[in-house]
PDBQT receptor file of N, H, CA, C and O in Angstrom, charges set to zero:
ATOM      1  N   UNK A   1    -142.570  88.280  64.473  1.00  0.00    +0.000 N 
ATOM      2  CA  UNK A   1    -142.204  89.541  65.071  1.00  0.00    +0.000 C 
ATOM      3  C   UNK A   1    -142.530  90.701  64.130  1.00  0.00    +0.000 C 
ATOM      4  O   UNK A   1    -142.688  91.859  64.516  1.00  0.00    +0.000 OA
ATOM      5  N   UNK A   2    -142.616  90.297  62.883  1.00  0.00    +0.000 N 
ATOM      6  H   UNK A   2    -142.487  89.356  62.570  1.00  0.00    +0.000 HD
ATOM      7  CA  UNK A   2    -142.697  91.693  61.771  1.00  0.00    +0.000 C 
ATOM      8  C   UNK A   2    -144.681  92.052  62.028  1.00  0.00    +0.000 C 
ATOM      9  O   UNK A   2    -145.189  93.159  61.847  1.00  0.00    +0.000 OA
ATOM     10  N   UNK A   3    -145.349  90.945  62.413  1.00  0.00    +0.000 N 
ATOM     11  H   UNK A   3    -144.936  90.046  62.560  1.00  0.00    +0.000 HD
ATOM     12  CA  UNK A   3    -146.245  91.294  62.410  1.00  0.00    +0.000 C 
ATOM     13  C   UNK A   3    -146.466  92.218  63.887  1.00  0.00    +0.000 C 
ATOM     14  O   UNK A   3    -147.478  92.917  63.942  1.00  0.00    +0.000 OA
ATOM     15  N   UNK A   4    -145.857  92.213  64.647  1.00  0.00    +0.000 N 
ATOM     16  H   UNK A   4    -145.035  91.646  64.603  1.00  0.00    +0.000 HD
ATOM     17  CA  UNK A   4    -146.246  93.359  66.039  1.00  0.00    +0.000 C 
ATOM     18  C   UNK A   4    -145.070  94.574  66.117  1.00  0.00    +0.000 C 
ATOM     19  O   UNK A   4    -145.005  95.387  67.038  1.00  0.00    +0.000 OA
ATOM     20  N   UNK A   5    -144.051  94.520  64.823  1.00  0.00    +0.000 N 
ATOM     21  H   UNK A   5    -144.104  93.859  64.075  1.00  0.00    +0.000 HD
ATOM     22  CA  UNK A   5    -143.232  95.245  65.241  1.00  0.00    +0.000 C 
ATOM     23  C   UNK A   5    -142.924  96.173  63.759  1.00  0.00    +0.000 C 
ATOM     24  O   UNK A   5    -142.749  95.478  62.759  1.00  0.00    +0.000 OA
ATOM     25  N   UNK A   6    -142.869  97.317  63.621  1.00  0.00    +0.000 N 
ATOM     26  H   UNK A   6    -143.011  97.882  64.434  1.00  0.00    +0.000 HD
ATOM     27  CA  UNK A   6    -142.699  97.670  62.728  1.00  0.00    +0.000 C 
ATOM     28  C   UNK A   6    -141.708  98.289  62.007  1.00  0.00    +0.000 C 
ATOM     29  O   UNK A   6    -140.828  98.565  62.822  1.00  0.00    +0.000 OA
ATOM     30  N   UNK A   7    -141.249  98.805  60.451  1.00  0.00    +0.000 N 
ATOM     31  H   UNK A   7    -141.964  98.581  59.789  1.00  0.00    +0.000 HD
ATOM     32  CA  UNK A   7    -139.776  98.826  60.637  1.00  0.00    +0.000 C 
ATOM     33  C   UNK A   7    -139.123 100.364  61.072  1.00  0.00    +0.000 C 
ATOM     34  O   UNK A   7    -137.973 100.713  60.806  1.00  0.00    +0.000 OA
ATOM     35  N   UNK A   8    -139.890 100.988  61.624  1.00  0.00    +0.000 N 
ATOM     36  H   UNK A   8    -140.824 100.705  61.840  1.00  0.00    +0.000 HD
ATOM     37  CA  UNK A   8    -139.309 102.199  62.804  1.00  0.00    +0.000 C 
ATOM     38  C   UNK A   8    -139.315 101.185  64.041  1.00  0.00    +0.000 C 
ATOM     39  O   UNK A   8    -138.220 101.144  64.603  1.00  0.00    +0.000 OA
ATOM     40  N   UNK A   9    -140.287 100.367  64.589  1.00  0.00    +0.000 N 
ATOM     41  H   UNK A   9    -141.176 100.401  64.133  1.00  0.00    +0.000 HD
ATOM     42  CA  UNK A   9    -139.184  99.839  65.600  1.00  0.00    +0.000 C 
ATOM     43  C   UNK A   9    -138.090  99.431  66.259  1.00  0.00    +0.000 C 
ATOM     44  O   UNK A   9    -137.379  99.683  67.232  1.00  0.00    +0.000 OA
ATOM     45  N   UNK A  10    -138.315  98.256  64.792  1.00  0.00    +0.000 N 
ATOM     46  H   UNK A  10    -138.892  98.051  64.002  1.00  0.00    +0.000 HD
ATOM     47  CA  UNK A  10    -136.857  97.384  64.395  1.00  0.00    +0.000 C 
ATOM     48  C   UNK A  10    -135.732  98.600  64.277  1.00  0.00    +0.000 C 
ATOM     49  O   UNK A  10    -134.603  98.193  64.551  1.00  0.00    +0.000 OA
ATOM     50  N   UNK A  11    -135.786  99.700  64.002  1.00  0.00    +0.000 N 
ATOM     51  H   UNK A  11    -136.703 100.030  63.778  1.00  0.00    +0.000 HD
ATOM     52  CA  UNK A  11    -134.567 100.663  64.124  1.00  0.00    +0.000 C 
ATOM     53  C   UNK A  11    -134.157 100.957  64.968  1.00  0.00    +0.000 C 
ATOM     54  O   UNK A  11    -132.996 101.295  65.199  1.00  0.00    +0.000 OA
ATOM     55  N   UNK A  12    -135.567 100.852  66.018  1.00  0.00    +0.000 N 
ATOM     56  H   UNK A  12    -136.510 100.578  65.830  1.00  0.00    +0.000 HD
ATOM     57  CA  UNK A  12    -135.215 102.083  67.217  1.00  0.00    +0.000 C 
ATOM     58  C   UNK A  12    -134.313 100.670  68.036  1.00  0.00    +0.000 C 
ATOM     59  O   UNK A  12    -133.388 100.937  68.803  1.00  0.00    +0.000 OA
ATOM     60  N   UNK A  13    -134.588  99.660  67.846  1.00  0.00    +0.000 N 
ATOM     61  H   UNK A  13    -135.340  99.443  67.223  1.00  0.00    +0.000 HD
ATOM     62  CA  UNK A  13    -134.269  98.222  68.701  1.00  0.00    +0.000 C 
ATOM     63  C   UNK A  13    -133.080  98.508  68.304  1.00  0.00    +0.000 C 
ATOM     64  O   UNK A  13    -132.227  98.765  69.154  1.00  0.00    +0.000 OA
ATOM     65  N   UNK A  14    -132.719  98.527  66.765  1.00  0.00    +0.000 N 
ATOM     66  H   UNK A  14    -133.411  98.318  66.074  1.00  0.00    +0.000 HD
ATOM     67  CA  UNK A  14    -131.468  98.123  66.894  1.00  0.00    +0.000 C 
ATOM     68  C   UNK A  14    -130.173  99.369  67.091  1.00  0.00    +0.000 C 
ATOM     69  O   UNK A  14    -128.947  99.285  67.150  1.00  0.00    +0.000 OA
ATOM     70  N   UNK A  15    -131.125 100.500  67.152  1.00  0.00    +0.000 N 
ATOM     71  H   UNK A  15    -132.121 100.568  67.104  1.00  0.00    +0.000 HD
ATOM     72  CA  UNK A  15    -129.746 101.360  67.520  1.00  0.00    +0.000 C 
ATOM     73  C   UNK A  15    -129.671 101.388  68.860  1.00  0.00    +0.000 C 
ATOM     74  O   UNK A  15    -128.614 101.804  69.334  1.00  0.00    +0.000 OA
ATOM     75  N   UNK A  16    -130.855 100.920  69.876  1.00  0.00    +0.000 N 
ATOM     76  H   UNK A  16    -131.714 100.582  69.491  1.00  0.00    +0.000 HD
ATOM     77  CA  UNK A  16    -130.450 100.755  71.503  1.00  0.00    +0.000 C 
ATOM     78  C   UNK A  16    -129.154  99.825  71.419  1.00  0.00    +0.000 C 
ATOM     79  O   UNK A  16    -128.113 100.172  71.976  1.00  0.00    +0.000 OA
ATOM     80  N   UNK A  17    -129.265  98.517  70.635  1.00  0.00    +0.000 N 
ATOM     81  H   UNK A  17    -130.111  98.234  70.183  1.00  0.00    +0.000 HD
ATOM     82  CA  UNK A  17    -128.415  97.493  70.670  1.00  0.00    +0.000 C 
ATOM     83  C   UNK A  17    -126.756  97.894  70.608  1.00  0.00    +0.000 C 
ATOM     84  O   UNK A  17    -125.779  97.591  71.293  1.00  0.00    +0.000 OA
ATOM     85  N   UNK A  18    -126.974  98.706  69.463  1.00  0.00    +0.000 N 
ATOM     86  H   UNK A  18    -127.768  98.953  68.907  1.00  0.00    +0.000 HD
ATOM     87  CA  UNK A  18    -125.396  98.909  69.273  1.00  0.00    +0.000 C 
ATOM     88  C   UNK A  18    -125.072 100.316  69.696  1.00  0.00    +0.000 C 
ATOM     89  O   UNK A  18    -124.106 100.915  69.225  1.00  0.00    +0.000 OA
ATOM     90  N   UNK A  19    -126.122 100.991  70.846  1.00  0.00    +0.000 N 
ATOM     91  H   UNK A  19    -126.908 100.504  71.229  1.00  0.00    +0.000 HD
ATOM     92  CA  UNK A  19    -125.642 101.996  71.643  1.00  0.00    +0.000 C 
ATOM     93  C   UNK A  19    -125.270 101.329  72.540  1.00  0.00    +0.000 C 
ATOM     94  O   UNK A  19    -124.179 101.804  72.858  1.00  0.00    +0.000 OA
ATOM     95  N   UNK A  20    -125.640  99.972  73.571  1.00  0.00    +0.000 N 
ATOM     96  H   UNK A  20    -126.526  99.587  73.313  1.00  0.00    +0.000 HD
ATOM     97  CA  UNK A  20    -125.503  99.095  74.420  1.00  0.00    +0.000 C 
ATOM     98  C   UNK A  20    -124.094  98.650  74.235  1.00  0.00    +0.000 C 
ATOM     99  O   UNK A  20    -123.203  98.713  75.083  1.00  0.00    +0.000 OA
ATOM    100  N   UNK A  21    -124.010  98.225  73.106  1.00  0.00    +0.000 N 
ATOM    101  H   UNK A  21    -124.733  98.174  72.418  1.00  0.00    +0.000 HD
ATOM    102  CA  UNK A  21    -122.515  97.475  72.209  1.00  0.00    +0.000 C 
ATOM    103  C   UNK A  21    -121.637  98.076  72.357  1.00  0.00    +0.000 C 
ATOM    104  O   UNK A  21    -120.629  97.647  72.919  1.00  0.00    +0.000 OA
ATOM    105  N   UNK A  22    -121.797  99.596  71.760  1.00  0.00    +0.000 N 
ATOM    106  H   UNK A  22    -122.616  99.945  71.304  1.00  0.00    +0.000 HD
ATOM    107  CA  UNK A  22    -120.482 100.584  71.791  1.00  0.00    +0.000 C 
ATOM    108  C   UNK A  22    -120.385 100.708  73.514  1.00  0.00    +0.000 C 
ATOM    109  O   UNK A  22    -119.272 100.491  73.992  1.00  0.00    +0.000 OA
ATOM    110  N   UNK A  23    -121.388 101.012  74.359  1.00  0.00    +0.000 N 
ATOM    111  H   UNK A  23    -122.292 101.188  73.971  1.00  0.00    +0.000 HD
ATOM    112  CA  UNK A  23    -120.849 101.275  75.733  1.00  0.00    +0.000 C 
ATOM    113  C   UNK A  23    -120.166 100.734  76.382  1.00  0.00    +0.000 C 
ATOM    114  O   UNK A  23    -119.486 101.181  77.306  1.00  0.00    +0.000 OA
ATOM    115  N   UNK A  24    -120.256  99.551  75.941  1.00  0.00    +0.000 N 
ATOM    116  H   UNK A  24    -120.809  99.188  75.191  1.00  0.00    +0.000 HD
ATOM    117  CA  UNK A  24    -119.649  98.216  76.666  1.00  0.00    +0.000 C 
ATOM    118  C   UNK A  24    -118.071  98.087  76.394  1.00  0.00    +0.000 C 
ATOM    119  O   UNK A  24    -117.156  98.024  77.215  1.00  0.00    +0.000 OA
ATOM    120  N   UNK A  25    -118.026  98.061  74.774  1.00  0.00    +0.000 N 
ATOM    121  H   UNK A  25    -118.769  98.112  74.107  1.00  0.00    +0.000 HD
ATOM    122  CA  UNK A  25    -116.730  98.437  73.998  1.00  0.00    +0.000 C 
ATOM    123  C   UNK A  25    -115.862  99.298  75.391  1.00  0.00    +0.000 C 
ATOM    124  O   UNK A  25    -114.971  98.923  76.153  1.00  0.00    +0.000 OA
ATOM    125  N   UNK A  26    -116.674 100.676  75.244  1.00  0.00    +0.000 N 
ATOM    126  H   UNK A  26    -117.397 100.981  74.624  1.00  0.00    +0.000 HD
ATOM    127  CA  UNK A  26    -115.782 101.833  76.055  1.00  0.00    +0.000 C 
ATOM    128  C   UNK A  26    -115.578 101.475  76.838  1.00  0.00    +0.000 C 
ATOM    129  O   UNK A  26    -114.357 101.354  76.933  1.00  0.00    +0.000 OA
ATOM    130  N   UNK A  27    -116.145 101.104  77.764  1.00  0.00    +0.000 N 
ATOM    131  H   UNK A  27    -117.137 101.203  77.687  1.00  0.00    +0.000 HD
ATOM    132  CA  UNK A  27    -115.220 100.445  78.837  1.00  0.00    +0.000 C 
ATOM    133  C   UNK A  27    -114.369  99.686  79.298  1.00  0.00    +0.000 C 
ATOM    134  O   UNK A  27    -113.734  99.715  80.352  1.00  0.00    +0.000 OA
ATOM    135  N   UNK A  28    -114.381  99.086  78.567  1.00  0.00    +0.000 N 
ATOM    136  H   UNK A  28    -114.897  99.062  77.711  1.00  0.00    +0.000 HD
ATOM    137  CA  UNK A  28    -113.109  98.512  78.428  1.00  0.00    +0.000 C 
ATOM    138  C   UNK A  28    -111.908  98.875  77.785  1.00  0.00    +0.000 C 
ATOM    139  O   UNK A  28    -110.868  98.937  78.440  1.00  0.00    +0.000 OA
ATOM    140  N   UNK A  29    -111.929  99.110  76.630  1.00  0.00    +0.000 N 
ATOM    141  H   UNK A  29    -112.774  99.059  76.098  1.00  0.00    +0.000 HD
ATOM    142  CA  UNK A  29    -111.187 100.253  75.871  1.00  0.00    +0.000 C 
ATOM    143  C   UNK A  29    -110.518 101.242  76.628  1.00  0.00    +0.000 C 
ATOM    144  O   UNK A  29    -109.315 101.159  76.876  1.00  0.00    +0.000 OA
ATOM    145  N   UNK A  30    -111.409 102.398  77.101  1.00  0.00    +0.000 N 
ATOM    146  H   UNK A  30    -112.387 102.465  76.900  1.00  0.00    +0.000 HD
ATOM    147  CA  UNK A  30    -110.826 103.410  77.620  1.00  0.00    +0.000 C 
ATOM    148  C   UNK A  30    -110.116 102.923  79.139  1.00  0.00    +0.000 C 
ATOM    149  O   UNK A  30    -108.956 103.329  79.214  1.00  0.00    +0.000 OA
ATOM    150  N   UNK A  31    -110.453 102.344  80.043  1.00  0.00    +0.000 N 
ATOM    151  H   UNK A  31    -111.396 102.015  79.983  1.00  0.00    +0.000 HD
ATOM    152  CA  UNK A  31    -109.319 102.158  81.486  1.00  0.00    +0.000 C 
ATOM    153  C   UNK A  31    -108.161 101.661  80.154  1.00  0.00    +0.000 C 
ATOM    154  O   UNK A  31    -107.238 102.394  79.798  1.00  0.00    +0.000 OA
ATOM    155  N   UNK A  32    -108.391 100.532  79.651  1.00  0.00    +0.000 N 
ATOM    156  H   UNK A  32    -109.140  99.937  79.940  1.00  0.00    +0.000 HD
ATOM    157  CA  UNK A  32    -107.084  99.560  79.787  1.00  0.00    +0.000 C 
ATOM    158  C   UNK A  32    -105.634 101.184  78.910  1.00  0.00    +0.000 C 
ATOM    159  O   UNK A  32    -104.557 101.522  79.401  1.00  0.00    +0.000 OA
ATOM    160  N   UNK A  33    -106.149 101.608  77.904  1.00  0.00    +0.000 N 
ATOM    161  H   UNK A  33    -107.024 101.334  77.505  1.00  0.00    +0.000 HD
ATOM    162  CA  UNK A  33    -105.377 102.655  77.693  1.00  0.00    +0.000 C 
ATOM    163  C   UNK A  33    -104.888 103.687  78.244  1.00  0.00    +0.000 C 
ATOM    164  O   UNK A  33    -103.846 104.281  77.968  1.00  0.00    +0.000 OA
ATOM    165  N   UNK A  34    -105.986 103.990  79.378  1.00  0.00    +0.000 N 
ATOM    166  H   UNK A  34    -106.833 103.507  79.602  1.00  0.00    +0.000 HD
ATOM    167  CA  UNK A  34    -105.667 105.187  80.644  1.00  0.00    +0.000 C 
ATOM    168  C   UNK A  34    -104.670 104.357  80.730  1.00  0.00    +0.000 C 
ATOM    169  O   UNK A  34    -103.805 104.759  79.952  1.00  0.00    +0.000 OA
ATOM    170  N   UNK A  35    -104.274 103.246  81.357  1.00  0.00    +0.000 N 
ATOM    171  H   UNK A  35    -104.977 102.920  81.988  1.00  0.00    +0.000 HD
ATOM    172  CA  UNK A  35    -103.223 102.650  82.363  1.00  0.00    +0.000 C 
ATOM    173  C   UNK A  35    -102.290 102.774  81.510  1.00  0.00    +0.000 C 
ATOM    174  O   UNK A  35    -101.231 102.721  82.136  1.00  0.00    +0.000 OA
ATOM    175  N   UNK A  36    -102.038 102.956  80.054  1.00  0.00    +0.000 N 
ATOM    176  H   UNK A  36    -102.899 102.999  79.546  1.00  0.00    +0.000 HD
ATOM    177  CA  UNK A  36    -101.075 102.751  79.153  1.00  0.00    +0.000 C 
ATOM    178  C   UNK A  36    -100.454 103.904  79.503  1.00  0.00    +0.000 C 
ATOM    179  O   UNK A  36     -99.309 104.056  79.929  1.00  0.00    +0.000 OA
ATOM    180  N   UNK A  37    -101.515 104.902  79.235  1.00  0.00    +0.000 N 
ATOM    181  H   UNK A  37    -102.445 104.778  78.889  1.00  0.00    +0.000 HD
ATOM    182  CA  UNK A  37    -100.961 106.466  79.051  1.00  0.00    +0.000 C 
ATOM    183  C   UNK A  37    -100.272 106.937  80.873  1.00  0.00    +0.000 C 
ATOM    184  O   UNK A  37     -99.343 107.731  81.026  1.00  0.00    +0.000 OA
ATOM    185  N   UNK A  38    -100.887 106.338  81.856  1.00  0.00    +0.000 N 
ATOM    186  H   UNK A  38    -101.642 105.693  81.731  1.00  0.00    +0.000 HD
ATOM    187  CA  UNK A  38    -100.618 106.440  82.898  1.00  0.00    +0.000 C 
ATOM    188  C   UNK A  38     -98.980 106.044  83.263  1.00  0.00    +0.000 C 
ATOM    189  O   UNK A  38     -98.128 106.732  83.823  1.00  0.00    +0.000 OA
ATOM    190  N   UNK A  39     -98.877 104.291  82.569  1.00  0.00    +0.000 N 
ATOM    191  H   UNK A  39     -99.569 103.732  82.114  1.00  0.00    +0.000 HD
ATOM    192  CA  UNK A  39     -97.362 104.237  82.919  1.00  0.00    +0.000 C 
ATOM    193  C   UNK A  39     -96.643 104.766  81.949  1.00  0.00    +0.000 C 
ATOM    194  O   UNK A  39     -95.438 104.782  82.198  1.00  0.00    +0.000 OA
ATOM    195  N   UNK A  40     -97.065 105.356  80.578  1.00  0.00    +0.000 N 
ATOM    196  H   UNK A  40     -98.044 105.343  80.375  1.00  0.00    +0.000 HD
ATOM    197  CA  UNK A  40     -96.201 106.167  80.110  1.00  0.00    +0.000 C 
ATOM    198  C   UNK A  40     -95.417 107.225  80.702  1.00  0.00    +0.000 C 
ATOM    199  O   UNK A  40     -94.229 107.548  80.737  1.00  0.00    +0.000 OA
ATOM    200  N   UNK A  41     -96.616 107.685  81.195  1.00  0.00    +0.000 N 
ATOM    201  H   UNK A  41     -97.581 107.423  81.166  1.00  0.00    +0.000 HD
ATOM    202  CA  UNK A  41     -95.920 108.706  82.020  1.00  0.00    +0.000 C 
ATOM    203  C   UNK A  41     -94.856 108.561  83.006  1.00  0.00    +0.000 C 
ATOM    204  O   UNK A  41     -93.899 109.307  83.217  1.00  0.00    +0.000 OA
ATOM    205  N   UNK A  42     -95.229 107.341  83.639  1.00  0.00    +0.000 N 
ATOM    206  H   UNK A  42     -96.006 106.735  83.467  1.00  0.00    +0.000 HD
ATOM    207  CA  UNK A  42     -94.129 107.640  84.985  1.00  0.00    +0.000 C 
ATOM    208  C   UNK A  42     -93.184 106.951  84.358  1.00  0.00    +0.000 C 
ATOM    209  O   UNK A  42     -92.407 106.812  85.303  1.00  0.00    +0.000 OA
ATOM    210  N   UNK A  43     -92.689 106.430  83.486  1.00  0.00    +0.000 N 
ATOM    211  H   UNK A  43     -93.320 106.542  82.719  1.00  0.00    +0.000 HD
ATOM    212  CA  UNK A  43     -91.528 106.014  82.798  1.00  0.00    +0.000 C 
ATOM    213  C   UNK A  43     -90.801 107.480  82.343  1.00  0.00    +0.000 C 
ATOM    214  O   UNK A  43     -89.611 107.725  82.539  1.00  0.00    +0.000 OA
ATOM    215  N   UNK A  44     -91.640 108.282  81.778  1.00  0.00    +0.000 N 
ATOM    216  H   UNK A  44     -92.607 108.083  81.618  1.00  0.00    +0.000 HD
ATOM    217  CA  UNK A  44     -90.999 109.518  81.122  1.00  0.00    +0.000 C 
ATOM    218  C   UNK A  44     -90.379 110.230  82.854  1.00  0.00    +0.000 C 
ATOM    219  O   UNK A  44     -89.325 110.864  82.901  1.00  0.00    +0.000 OA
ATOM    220  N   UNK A  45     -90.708 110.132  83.342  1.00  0.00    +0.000 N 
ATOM    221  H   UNK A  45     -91.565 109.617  83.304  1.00  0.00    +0.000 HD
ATOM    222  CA  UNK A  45     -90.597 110.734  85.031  1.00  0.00    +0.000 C 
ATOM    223  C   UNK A  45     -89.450 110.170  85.698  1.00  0.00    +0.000 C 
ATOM    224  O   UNK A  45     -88.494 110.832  86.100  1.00  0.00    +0.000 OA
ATOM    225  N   UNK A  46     -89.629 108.474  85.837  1.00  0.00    +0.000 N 
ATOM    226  H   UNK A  46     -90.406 107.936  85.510  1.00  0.00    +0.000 HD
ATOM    227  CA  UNK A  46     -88.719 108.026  86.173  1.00  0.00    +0.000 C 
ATOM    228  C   UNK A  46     -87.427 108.286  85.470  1.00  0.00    +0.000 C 
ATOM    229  O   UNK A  46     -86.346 108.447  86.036  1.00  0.00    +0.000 OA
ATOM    230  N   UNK A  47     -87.647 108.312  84.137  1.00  0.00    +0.000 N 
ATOM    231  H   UNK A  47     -88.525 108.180  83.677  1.00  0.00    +0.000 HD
ATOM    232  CA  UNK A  47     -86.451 108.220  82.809  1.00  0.00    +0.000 C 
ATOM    233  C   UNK A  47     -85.793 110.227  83.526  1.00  0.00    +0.000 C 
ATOM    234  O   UNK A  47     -84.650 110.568  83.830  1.00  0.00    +0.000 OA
ATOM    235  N   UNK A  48     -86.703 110.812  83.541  1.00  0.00    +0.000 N 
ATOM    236  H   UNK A  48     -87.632 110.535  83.294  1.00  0.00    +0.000 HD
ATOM    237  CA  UNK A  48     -86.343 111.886  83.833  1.00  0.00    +0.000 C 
ATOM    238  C   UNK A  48     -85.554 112.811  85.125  1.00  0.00    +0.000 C 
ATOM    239  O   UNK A  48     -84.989 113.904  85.092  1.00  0.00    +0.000 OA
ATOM    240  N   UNK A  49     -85.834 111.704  86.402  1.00  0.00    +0.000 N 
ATOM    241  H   UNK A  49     -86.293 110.816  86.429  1.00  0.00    +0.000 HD
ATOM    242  CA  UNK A  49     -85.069 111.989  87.405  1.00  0.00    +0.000 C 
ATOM    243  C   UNK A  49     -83.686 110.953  87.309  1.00  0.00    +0.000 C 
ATOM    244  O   UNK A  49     -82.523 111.295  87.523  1.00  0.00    +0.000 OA
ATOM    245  N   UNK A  50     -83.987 110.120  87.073  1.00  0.00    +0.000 N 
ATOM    246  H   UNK A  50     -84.932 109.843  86.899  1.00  0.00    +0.000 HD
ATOM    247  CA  UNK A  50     -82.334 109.742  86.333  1.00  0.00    +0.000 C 
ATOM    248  C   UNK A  50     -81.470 110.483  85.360  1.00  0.00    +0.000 C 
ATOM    249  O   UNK A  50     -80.318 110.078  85.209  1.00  0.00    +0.000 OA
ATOM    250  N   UNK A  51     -81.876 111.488  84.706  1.00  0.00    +0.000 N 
ATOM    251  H   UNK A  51     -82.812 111.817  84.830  1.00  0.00    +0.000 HD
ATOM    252  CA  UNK A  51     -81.439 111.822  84.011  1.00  0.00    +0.000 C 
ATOM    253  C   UNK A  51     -80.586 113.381  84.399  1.00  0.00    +0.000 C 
ATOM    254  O   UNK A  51     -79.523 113.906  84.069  1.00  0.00    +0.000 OA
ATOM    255  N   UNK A  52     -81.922 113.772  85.419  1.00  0.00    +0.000 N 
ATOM    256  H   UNK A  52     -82.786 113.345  85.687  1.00  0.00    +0.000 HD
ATOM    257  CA  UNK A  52     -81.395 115.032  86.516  1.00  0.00    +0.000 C 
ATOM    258  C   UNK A  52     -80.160 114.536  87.619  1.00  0.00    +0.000 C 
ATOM    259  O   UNK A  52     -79.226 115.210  88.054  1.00  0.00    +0.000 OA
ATOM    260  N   UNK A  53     -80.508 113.141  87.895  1.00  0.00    +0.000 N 
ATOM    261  H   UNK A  53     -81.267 112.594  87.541  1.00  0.00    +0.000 HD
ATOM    262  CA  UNK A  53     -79.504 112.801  88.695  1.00  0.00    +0.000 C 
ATOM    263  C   UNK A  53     -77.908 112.162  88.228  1.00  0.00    +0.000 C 
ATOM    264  O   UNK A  53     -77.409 111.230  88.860  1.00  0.00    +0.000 OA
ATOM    265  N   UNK A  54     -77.530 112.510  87.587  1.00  0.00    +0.000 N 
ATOM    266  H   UNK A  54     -77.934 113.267  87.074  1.00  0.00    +0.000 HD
ATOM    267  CA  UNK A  54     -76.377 112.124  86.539  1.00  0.00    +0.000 C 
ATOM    268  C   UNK A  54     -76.103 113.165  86.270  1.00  0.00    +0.000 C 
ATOM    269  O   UNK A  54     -75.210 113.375  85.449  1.00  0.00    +0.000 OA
TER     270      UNK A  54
């Protein structure tokens, strides 16, 4: 491969790779924490109309 590929290729290859890598990461990453921050919230909400209602 070193003979058809050179080492600006091999760079450009490998930062597609771990631009590919990180994207993949994010997605997953970012929903599963939305949902965190999401039921945070309605706990603070729920916690909060109980608290109006008392």
């Amino acid at each position: 491969m070193s003979r058809f590929c050179g080492r600006r290729t091999k760079k450009k290859i490998g930062t597609v790779i771990a631009a590919i890598g990180l994207g993949i990461v994010l997605a997953m990453v970012i929903p599963f924490w939305g949902w965190i921050m999401a039921m945070g919230g309605v706990i603070i909400v729920v916690g909060w109309k109980i608290m109006e209602g008392n």
